[in-house]
C-alpha positions in Angstrom: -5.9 -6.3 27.2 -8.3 -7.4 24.6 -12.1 -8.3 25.3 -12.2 -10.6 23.1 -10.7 -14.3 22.9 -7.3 -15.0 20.8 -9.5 -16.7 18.9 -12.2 -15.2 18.0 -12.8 -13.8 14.4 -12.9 -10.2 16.2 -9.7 -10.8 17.6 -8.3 -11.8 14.3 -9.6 -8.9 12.9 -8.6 -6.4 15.1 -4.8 -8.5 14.9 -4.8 -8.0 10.9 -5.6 -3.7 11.5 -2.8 -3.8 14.1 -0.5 -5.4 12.2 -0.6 -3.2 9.5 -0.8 -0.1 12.1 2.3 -2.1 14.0 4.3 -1.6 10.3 3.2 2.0 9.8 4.1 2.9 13.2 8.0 1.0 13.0 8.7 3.4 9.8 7.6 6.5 11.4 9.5 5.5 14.5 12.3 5.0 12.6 11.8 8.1 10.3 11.6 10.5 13.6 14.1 8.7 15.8 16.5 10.1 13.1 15.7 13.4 13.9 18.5 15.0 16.3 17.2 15.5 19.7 19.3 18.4 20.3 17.0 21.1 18.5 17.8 22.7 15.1 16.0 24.8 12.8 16.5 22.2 10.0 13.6 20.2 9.0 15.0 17.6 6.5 11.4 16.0 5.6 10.4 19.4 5.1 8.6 18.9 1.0 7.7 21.7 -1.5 7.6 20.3 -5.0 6.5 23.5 -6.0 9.0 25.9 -4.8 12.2 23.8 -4.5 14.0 26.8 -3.4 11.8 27.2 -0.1 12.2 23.2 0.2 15.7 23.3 0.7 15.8 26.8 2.9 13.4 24.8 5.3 15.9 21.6 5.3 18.6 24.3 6.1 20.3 24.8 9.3 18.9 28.8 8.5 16.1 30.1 10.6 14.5 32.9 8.2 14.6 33.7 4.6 13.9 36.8 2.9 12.4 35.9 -1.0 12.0 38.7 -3.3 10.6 36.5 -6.4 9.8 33.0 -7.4 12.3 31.1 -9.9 10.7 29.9 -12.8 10.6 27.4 -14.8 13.9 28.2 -16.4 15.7 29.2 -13.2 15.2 32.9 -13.4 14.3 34.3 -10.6 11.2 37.0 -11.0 10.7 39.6 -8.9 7.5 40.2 -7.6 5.1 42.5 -9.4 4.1 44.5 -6.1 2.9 44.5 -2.6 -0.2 42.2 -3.6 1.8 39.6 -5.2 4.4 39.2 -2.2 1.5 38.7 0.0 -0.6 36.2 -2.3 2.9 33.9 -2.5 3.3 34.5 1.4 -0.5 33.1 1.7 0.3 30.3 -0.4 3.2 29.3 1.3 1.3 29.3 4.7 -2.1 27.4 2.9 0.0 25.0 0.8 3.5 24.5 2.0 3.5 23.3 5.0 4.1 19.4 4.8 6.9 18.8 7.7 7.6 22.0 8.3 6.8 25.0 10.0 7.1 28.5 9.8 5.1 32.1 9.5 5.3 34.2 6.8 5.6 38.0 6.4 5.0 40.2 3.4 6.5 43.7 3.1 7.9 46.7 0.6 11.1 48.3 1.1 12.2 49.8 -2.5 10.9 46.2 -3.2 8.1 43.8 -2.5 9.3 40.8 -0.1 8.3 37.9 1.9 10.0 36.5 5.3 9.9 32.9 5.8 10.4 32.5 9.3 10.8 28.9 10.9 9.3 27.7 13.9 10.2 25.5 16.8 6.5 23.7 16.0 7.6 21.3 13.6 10.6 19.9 16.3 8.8 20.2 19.2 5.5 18.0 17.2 8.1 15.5 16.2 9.4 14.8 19.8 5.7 14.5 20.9 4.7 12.4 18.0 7.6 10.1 18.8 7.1 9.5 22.3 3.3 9.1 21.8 4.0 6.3 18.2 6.8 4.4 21.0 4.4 4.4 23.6 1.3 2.7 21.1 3.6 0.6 19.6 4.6 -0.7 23.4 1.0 -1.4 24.0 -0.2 -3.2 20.6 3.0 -5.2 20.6 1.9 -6.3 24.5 -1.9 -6.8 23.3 -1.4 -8.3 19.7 
């Protein structure tokens, strides 16, 4: 419980933050209680504005992805230039790309440079934990507040 009195201007205070907490927590709730609990290697808040084409191999039931280019801005795809290329994109991916996601990546040269997206169990397993813990602060605020 609170140590202050349900009247107090403290307590009003602290009501007004856990309001507004209360709401953020009931949409994230809802967000991850959509997730299925059964695991899967789809990630469907998985976001990459940048490289659409990785965005919708993450929200894919798929668990790795070999990329030999980036598509452009007409929908070509290029090809990277070399070795050093694949790996700088294969950096970027692991620096930038990562909202609601996760995955390694791997850069390599057959006859051709190439990066492997590979998914991880991370991004599920977070998701579970997160849930259980937002359930279990939403329990107590609603109890307190």
């Amino acid at each position: 419980m609170s140590d202050y009195g349900k009247t107090s201007e403290q307590f009003v205070v602290l009501k007004t933050i856990a309001g507004k907490r209360t709401e953020w927590l009931k949409e994230e709730i809802e967000k991850l209680d959509k997730i299925d609990k059964d695991f899967s290697w789809g990630m469907p808040y998985a976001d990459d504005p940048e490289y659409p084409e990785v965005e919708e191999f993450l929200r894919g039931s798929e668990q790795s992805w070999t990329v030999r280019g980036v598509q452009t801005f007409n929908g070509q795809i290029q090809e990277f230039a070399g070795l050093r290329e694949a790996k700088e994109y294969a950096k970027r991916c692991l620096n930038e790309g990562q909202y609601e996601s996760s995955y390694t990546t791997e850069a390599g040269e057959d006859n051709d440079p190439f990066v492997t997206i590979t998914k991880t169990r991370k991004w599920f397993e977070d998701s579970q934990v997160k849930l259980a813990q937002y359930k279990a602060e939403l329990a107590r605020l609603s109890e307190i507040y």
